[in-house]
LUMRO-412694 format. One record per residue (C-alpha): residue number from 1; x, y, z. Coordinates in steps of 0.001 Angstrom, whole numbers, plus 500000, padded with zeros to 6 digits. Layout:
# residues N
BAKE  voba    east   north      up
BAKE   NUM       X       Y       Z
...
This chain:
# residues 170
BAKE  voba    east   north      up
BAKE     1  438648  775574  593922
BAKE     2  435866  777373  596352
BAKE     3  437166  781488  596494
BAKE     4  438247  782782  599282
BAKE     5  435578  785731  598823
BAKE     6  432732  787044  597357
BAKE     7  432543  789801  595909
BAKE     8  428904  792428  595804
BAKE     9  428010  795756  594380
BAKE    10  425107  797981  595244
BAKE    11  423861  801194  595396
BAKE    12  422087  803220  598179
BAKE    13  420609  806811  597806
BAKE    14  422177  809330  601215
BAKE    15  420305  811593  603044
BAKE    16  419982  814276  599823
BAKE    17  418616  811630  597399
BAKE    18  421751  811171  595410
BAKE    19  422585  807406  594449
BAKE    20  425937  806210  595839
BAKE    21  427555  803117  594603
BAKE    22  428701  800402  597067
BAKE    23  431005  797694  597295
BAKE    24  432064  794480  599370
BAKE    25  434106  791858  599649
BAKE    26  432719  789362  602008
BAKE    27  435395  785917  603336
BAKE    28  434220  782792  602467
BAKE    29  434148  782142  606337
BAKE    30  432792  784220  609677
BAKE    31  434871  787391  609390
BAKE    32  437751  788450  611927
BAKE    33  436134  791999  611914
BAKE    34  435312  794548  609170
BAKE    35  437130  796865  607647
BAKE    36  435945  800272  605943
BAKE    37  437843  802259  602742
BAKE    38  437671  805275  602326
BAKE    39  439880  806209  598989
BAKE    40  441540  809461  597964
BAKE    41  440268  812433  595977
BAKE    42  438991  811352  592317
BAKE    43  439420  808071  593468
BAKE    44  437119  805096  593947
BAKE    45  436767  801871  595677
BAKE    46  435765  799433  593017
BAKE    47  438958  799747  591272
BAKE    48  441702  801621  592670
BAKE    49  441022  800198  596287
BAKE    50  440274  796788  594564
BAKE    51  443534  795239  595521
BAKE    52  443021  796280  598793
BAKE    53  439914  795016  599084
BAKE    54  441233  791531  597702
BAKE    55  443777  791038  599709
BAKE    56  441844  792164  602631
BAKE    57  439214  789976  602323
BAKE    58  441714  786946  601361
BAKE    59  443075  786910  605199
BAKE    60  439506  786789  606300
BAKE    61  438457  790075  606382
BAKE    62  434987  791516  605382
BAKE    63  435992  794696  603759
BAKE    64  433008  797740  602585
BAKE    65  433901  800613  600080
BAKE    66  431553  803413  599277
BAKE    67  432295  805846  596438
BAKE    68  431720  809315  597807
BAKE    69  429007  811833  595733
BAKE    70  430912  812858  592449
BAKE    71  433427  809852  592506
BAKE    72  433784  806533  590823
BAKE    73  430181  805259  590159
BAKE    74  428134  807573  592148
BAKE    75  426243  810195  590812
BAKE    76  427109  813777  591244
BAKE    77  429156  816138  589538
BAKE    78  432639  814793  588939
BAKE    79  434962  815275  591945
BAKE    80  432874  818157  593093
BAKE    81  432658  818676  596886
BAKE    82  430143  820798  597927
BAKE    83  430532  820222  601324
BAKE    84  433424  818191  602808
BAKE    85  430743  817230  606029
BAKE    86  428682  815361  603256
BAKE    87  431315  812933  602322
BAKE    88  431647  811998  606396
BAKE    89  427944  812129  607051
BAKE    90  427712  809179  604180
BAKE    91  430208  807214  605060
BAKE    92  429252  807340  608897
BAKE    93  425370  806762  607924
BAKE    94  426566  803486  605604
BAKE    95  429440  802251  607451
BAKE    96  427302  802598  610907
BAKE    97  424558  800791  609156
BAKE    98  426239  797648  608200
BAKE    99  427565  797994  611591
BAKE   100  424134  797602  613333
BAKE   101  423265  794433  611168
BAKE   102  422751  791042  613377
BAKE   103  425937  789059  611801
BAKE   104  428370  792256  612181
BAKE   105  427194  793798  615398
BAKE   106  430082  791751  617458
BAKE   107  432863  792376  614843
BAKE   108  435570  794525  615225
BAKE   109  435650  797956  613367
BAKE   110  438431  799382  611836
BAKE   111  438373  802412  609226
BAKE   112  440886  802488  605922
BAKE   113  441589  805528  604718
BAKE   114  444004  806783  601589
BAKE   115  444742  810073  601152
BAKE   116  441664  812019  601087
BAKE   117  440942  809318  602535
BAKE   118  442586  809631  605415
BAKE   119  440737  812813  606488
BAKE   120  437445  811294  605935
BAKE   121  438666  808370  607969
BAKE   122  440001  810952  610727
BAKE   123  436595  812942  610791
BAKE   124  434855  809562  611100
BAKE   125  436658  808601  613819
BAKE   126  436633  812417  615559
BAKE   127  432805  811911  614909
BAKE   128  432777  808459  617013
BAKE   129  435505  808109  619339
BAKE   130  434218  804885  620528
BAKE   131  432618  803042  617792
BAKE   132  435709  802489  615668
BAKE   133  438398  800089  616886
BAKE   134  441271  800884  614784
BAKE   135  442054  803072  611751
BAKE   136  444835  802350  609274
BAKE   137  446225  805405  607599
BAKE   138  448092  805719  604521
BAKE   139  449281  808731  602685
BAKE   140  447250  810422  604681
BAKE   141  445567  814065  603717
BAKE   142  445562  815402  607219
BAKE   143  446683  819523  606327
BAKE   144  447341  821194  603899
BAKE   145  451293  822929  604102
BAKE   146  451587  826297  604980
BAKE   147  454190  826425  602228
BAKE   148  451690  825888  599398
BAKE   149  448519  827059  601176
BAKE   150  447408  830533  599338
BAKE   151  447215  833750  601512
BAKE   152  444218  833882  603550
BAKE   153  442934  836722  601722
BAKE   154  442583  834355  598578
BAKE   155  440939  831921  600253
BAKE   156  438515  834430  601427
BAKE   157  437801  835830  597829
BAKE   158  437599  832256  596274
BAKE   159  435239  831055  599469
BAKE   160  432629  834263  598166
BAKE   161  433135  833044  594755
BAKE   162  432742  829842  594793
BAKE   163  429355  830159  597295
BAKE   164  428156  832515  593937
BAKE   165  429173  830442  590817
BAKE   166  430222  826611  592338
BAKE   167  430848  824726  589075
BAKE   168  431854  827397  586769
BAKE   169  435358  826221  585003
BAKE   170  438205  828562  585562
């Protein structure tokens, strides 16, 4: 029995030189559109947006994960964020790229987003308006609660420290 996808893994360097890993999961037929993940914090796509991806790509979708700088199989410091802009510049610059080849440029767009995820996937869209066609959130990470959110004077002093000594363990 033929599968109903295929299934690829890569890996592309950004715009600062860092290698990102990549993954797809292409239908075994002409796609209905594509589909973009974006997972969660300390998350990836090969794995814990596998499923997803699966699935996905079983009802004919061509589905594209990238795992942001510090995360899954990309390089980078473990979950560190230097600058939340990064992870959206990335996954605009890939996403927009597969985009623009010949077999996709017709295809509907639609962004995927999982907690974190769901921030990036709002920024992207913020970013474009008018590229994306859809966006499915879930769980999304769209504020943080004023309930748990530390006194803005905190936040200050751990901004300044922070731009001094970035990875330092606490």
């Amino acid at each position: 029995m033929k599968s109903e996808y295929q299934y690829h893994e890569d890996y592309i360097r950004n715009s600062r030189g860092v290698e990102l890993f990549t993954c797809r999961w292409i239908p075994s037929s002409s796609p209905k559109a594509l589909v973009f993940l974006c997972h969660g914090y300390g998350m990836e796509c090969s794995d814990s947006m596998r499923e997803c991806g699966i699935r996905l790509a079983s009802a004919g979708y061509a589905v594209f994960g990238m795992d942001y700088e510090g995360h899954g199989r990309s390089m980078g410091s473990r979950c560190y964020i230097k600058k939340f802009s990064n992870i959206v510049n990335d996954c605009y610059n890939y996403y927009t790229s597969i985009c623009a080849q010949e077999e996709y440029m017709e295809k509907g767009r639609f962004l995927y987003g999982e907690s974190m995820g769901g921030a990036v996937t709002l920024l992207l869209h913020k970013k474009d308006p008018s590229f994306w066609n859809g966006a499915i959130l879930v769980a999304p990470m769209c504020k943080i609660s004023e309930k748990v959110k530390p006194h803005p004077v905190v936040i200050n002093l751990l901004t300044r420290v922070e731009e001094m000594i970035p990875k330092w363990k606490i």
